[in-house]
MARDREN-662615 format. One line per field, with one value per residue: y negated, z negated, x negated of N, C-alpha, C in turn. Coordinates in Angstrom, 2 decimals, m for minus. Example, Ala and Ser with C-alpha at 12.3 -4.5 7.8 and 13.67 -1.06 7.14 Angstrom:
! residues 2
n_v c(5.69	2.25) $
n_w c(m7.80	m7.08) $
n_u c(m13.19	m12.85) $
ca_v c(4.50	1.06) $
ca_w c(m7.80	m7.14) $
ca_u c(m12.30	m13.67) $
c_v c(3.30	m0.03) $
c_w c(m7.80	m7.87) $
c_u c(m13.20	m12.90) $
This chain:
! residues 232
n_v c(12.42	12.31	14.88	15.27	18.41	19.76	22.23	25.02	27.87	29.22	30.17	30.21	27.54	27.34	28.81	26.97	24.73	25.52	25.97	23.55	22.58	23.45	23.33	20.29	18.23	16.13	17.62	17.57	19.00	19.76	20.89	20.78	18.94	16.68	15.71	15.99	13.44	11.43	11.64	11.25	8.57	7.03	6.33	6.84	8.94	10.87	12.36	14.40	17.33	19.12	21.48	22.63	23.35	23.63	23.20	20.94	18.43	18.67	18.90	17.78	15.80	14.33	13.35	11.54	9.63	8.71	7.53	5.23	3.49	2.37	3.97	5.55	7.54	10.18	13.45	16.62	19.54	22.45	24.99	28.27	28.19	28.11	27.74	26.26	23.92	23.69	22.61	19.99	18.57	18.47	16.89	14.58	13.45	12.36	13.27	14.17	15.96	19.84	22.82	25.98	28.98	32.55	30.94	30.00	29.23	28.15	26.51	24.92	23.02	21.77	20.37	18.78	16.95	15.60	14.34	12.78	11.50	9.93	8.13	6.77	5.64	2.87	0.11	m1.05	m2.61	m3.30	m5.41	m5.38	m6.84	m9.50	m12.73	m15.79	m18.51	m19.40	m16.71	m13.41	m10.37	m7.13	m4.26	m1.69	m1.46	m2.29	m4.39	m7.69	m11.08	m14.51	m17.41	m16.57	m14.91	m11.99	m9.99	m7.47	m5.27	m2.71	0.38	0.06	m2.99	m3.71	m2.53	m4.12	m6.74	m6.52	m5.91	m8.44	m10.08	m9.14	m10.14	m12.49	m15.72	m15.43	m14.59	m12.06	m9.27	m7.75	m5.64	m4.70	m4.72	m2.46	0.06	m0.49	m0.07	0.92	3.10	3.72	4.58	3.70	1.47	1.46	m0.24	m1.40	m3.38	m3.22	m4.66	m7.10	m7.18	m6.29	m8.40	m10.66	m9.77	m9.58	m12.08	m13.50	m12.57	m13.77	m16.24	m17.46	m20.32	m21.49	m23.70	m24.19	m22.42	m19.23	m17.16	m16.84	m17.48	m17.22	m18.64	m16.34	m14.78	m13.52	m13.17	m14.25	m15.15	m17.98	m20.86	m23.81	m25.64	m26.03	m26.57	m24.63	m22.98	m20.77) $
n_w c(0.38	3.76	6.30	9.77	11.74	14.50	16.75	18.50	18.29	16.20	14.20	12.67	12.76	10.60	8.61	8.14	7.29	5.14	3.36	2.90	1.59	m0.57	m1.33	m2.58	m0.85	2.03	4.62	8.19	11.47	14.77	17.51	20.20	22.59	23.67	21.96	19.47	19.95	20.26	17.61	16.13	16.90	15.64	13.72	11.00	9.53	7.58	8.44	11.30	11.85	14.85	17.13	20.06	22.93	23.99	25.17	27.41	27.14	26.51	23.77	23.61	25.77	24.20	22.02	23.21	24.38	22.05	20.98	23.20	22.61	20.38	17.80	15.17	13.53	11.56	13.46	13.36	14.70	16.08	17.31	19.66	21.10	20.68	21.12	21.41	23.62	23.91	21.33	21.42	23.86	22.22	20.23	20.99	22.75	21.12	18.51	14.91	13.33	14.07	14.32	14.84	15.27	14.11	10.87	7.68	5.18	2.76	3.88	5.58	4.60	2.60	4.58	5.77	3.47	2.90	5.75	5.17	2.76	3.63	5.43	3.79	2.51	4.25	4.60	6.24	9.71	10.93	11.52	9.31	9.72	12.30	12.69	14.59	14.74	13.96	14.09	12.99	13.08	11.63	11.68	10.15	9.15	11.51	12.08	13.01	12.76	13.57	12.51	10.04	10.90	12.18	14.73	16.50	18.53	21.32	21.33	23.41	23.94	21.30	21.40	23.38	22.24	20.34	21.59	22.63	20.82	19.19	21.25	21.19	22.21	24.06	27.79	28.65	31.36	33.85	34.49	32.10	30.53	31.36	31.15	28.28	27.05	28.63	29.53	31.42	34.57	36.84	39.15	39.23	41.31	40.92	39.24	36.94	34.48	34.30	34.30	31.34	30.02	30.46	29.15	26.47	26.35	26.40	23.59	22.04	22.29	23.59	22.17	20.73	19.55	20.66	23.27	23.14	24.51	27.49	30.74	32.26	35.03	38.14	36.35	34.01	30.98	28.40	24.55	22.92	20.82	22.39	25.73	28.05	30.56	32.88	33.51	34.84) $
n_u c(16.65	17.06	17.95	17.71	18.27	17.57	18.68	19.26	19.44	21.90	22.17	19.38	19.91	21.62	20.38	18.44	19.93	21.29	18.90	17.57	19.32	19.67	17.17	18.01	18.41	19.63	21.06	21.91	23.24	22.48	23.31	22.16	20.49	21.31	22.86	21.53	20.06	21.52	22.95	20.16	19.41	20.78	19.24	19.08	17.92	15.13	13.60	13.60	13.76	12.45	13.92	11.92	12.72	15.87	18.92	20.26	18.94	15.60	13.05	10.78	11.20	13.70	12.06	10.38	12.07	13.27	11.29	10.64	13.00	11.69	12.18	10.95	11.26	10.28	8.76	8.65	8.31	9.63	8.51	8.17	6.40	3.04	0.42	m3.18	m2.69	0.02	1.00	m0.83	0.72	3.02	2.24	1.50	3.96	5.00	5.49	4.79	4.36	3.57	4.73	4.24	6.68	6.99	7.41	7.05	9.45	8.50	6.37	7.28	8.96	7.07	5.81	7.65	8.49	6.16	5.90	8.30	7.18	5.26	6.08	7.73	5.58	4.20	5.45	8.02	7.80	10.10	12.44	15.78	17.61	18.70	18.72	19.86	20.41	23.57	24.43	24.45	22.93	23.32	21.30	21.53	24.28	25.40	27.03	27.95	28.08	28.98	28.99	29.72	31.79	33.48	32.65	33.50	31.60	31.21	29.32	27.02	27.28	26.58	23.53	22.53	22.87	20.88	18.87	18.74	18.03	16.15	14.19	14.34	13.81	12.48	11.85	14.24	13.94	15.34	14.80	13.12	15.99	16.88	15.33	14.86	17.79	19.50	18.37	16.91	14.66	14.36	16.06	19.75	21.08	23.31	25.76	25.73	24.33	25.12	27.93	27.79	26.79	28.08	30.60	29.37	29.07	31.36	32.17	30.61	29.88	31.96	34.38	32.65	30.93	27.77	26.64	24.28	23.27	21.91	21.40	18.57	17.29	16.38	15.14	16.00	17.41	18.16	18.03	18.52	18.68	20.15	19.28	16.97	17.75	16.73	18.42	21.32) $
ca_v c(12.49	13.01	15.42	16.20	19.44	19.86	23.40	25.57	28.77	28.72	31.41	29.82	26.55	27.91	29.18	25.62	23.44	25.68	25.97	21.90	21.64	24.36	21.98	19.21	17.45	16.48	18.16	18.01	19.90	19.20	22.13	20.27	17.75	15.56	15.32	15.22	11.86	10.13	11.40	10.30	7.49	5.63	5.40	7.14	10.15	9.98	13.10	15.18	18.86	19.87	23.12	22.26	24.43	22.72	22.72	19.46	17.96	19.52	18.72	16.66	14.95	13.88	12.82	10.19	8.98	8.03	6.80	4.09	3.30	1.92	5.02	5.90	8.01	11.32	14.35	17.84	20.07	23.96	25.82	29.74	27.98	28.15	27.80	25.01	23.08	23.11	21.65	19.19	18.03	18.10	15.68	13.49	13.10	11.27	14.35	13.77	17.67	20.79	24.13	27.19	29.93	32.14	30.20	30.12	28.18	26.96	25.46	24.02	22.12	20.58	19.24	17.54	15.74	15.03	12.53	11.27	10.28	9.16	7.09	5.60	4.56	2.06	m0.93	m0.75	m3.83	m3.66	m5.94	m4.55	m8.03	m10.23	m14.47	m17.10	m19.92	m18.83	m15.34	m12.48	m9.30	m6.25	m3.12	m0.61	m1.45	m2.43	m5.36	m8.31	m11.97	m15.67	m18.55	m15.58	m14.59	m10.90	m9.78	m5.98	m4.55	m1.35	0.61	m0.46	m4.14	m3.40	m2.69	m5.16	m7.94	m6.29	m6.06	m9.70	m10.75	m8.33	m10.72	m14.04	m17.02	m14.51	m14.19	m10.23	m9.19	m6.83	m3.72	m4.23	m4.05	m1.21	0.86	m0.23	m0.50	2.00	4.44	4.16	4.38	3.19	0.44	2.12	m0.99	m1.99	m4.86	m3.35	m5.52	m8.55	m6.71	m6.17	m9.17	m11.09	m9.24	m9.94	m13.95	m13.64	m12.45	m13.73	m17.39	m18.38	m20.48	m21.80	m25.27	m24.05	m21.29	m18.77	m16.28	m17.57	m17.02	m17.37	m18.52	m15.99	m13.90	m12.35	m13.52	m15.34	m15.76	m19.03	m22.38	m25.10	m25.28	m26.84	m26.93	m24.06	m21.79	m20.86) $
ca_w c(1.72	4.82	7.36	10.38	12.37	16.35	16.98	19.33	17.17	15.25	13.15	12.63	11.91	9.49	7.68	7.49	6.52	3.62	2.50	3.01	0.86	m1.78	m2.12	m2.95	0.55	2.58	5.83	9.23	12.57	16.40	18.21	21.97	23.12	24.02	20.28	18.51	20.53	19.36	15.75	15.61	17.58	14.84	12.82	9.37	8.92	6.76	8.69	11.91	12.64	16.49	18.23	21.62	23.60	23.46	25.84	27.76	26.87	25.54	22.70	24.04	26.52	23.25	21.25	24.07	24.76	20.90	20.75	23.82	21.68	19.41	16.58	14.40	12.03	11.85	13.91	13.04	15.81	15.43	18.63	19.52	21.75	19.50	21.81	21.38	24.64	23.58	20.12	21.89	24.30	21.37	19.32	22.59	22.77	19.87	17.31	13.84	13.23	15.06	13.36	15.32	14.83	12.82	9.48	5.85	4.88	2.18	4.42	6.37	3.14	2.68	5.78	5.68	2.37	3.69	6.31	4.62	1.40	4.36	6.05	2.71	1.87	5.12	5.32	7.69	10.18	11.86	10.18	9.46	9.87	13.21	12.84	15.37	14.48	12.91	14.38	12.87	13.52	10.77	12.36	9.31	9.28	12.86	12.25	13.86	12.47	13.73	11.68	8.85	11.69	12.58	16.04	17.27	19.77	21.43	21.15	24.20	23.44	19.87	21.38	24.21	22.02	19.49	22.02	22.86	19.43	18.65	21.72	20.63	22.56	25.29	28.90	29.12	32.26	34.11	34.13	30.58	29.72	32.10	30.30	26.52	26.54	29.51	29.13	32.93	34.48	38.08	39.28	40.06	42.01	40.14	38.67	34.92	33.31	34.76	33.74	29.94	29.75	30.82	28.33	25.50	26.33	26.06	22.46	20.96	22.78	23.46	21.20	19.85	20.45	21.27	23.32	22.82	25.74	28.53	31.89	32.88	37.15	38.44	35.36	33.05	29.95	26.68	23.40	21.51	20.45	23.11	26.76	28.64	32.13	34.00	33.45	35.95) $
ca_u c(16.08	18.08	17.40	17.99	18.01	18.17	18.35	20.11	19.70	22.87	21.55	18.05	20.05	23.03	19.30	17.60	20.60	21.01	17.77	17.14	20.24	19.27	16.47	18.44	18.10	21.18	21.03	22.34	22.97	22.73	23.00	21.67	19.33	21.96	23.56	20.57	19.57	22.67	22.19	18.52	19.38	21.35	17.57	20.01	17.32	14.27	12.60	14.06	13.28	13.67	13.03	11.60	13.41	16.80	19.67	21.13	17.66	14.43	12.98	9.67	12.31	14.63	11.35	10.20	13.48	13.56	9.64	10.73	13.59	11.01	12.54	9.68	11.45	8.95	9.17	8.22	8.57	9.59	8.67	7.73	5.42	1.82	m0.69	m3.32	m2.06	1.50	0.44	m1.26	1.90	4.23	1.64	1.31	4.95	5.88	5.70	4.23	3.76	3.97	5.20	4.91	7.84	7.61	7.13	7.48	10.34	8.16	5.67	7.84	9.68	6.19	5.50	8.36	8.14	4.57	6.44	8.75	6.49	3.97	7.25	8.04	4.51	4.48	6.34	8.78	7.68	11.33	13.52	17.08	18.58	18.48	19.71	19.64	21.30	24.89	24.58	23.07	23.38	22.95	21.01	21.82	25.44	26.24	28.17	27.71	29.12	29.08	29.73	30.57	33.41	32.89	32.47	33.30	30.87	30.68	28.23	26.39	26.99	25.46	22.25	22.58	22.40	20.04	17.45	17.84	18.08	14.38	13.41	14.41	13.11	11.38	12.91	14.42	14.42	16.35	13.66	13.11	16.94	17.65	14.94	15.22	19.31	20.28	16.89	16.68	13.43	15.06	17.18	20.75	21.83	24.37	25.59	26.51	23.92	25.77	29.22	27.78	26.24	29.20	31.56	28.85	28.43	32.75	32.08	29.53	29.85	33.48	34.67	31.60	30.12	26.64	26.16	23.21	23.25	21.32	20.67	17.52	17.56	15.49	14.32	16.51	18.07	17.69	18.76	17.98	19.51	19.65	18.91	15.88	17.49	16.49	19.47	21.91) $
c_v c(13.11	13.20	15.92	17.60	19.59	21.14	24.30	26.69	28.34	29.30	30.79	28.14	25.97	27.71	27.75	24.71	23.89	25.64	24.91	21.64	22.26	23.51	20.75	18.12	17.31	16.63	17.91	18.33	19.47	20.25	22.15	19.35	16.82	14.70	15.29	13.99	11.15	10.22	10.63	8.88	6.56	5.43	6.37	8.10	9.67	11.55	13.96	16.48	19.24	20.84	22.33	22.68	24.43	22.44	21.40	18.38	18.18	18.71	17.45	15.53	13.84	12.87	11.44	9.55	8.32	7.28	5.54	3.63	2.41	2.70	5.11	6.52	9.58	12.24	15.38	18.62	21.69	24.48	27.22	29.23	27.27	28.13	26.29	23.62	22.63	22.23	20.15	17.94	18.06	16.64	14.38	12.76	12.32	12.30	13.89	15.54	18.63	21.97	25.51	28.40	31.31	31.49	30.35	28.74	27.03	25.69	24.39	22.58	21.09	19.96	18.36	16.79	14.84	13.86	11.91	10.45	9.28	7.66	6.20	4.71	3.66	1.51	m0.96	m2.34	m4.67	m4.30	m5.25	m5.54	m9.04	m11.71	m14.98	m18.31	m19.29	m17.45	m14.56	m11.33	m7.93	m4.64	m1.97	m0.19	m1.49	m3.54	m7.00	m9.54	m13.69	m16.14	m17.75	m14.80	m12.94	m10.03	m8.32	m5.89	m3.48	m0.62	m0.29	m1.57	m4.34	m3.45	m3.41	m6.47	m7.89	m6.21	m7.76	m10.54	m10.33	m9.58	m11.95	m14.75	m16.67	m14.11	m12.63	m10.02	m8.43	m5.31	m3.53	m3.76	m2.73	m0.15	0.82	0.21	0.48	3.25	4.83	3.67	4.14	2.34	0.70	1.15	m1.02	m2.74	m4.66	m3.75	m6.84	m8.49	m7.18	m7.58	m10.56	m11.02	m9.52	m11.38	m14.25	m13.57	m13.19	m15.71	m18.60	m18.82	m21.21	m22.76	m24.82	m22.73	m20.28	m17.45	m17.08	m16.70	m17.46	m17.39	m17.68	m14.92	m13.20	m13.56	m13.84	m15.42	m16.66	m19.52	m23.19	m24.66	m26.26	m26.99	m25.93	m22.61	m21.71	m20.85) $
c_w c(2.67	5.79	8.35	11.34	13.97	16.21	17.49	18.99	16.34	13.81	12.33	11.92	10.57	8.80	7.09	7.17	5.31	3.03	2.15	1.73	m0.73	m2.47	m2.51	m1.64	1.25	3.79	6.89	10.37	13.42	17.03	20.00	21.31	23.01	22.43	19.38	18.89	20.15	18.24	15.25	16.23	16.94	13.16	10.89	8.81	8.16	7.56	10.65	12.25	13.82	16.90	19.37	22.56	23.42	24.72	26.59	27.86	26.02	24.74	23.50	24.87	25.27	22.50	21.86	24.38	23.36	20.50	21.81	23.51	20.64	17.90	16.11	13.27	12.65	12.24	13.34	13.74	16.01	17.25	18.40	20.38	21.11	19.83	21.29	21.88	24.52	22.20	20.33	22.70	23.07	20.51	20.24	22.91	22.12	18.40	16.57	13.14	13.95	13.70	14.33	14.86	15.44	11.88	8.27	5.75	3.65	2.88	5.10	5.30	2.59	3.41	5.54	4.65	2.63	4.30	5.63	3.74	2.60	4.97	4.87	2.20	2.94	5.37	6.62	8.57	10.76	10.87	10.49	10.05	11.43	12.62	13.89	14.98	13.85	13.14	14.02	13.11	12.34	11.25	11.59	9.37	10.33	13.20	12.37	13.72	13.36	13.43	10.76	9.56	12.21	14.20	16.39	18.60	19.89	21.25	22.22	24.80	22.37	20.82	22.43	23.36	20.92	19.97	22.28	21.74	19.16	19.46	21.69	21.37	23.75	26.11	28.80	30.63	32.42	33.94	32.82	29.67	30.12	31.46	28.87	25.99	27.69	29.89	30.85	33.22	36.19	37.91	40.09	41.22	41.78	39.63	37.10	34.22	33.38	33.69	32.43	29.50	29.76	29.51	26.86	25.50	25.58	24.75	21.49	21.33	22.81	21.97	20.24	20.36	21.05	21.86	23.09	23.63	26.73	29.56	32.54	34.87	37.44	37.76	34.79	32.45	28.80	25.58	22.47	21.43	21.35	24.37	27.12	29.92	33.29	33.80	34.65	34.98) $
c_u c(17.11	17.44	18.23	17.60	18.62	17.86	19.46	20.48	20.70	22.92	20.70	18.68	20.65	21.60	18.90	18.26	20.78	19.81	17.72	18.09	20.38	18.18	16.36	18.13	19.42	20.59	21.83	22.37	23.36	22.20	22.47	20.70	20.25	22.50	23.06	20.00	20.58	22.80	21.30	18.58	19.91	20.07	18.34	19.03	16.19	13.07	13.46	13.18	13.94	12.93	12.86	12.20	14.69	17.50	19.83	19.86	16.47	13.86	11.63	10.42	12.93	13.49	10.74	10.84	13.25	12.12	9.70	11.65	13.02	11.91	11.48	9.97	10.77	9.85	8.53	9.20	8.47	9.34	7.73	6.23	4.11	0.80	m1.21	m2.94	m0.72	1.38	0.33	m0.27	2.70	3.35	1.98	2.60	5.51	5.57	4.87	3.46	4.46	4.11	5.33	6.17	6.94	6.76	8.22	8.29	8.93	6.78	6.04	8.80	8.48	5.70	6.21	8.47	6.70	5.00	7.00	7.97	5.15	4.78	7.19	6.97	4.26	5.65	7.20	8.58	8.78	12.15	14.65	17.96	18.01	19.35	18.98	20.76	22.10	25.34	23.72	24.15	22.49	22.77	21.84	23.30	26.16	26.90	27.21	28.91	28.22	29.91	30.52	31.90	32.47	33.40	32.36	33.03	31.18	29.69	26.97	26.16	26.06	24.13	21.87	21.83	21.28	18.66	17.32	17.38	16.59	13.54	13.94	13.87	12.40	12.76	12.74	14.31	14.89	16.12	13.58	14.72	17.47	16.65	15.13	16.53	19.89	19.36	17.25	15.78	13.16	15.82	18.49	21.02	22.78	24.58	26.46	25.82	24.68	27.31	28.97	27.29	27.60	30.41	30.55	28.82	30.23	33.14	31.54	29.42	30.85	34.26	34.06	30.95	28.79	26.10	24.56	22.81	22.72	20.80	19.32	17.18	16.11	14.28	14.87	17.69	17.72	18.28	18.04	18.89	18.99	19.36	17.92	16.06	17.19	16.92	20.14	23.57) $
């Protein structure tokens, strides 16, 4: 089981990577908000522990950011804050369990086996693997081939084409990629979906008798096989 730990206590976190790892668990540490969202954000954990109360981005902040993400790997949530109402907002958020501070290491060692064996007994519905035609794309690993030819993305290509790939055959539009793929909940006025989108069609297209990037006149964007005419 792999865990991770968000926690700004360096003290408090030194404590819970050893313990986690005393109990045969591999552990690791994100001492912000900001750097536990790109940890948990590559889906690798099988549980995360975050204090709420969390630099750069707080802990309920980090947990909704990764719940519109469509993440679903379990939270358990360490805060001093023990009141019923805070309980309540941490559940509400995305959290799977709450843990006031202080606590017994060993309670806290069974919560978390609690998720994960609860994680592992549900099917995971997300596939790991995306295809369309001669392109698939491998979530776990990252990598990303057509016609067996392998294609380096950036990061923020990676999940560019992973959201259109999740939406297959369905127009994206521009609100939906600027929140799922740029976790903006405004429209800067900018034209870096055009940019990325542009620099992904150059990849994933050129070169290749049938493209599979599509513009949609007037809507968004597409990924299938074939056109019907009312692209731009």
């Amino acid at each position: 089981m792999r865990i991770l730990i968000i926690e700004d206590d360096r003290e408090a976190a030194s404590y819970l990577v050893k313990a986690f790892r005393e109990a045969g668990y591999v552990a690791d540490h994100a001492a912000d908000g900001l750097d536990g969202y790109a940890m948990a954000e590559s889906g690798d954990y099988d549980v995360l522990v975050v204090d709420r109360m969390l630099p750069k981005l707080d802990g309920l902040s980090l947990i909704r950011s990764l719940r519109e993400q469509t993440i679903e790997t379990p939270v358990l949530i360490l805060s001093a804050l023990g009141q019923v109402d805070d309980r309540v907002k941490g559940l509400r958020a995305g959290g799977d369990d709450y843990l006031p501070k202080p606590y017994a290491f060993s309670e806290l060692l069974a919560r978390v086996e609690v998720l994960a064996r609860r994680r592992a007994s549900v099917p995971s519905a997300e596939p790991t693997i995306y295809r369309i035609a001669d392109l698939e794309l491998d979530r776990l690993s990252h990598r990303v081939t057509r016609s067996g030819q392998e294609i380096v993305l950036q990061p923020r290509e990676f999940r560019l084409l992973e959201y259109l790939m999740r939406n297959a055959n369905k127009v994206v539009t521009r609100t939906m990629l600027l929140e799922h793929v740029w976790d903006y909940h405004f429209d800067p006025q900018t034209n870096v979906i055009d940019v990325h989108v542009s620099r992904l069609r150059a990849k994933i297209d050129k070169g290749f008798d049938k493209p599979l990037i599509h513009t949609i006149r007037g809507a968004g964007y597409m990924v299938r096989v074939g056109s019907d005419g009312d692209e731009e």
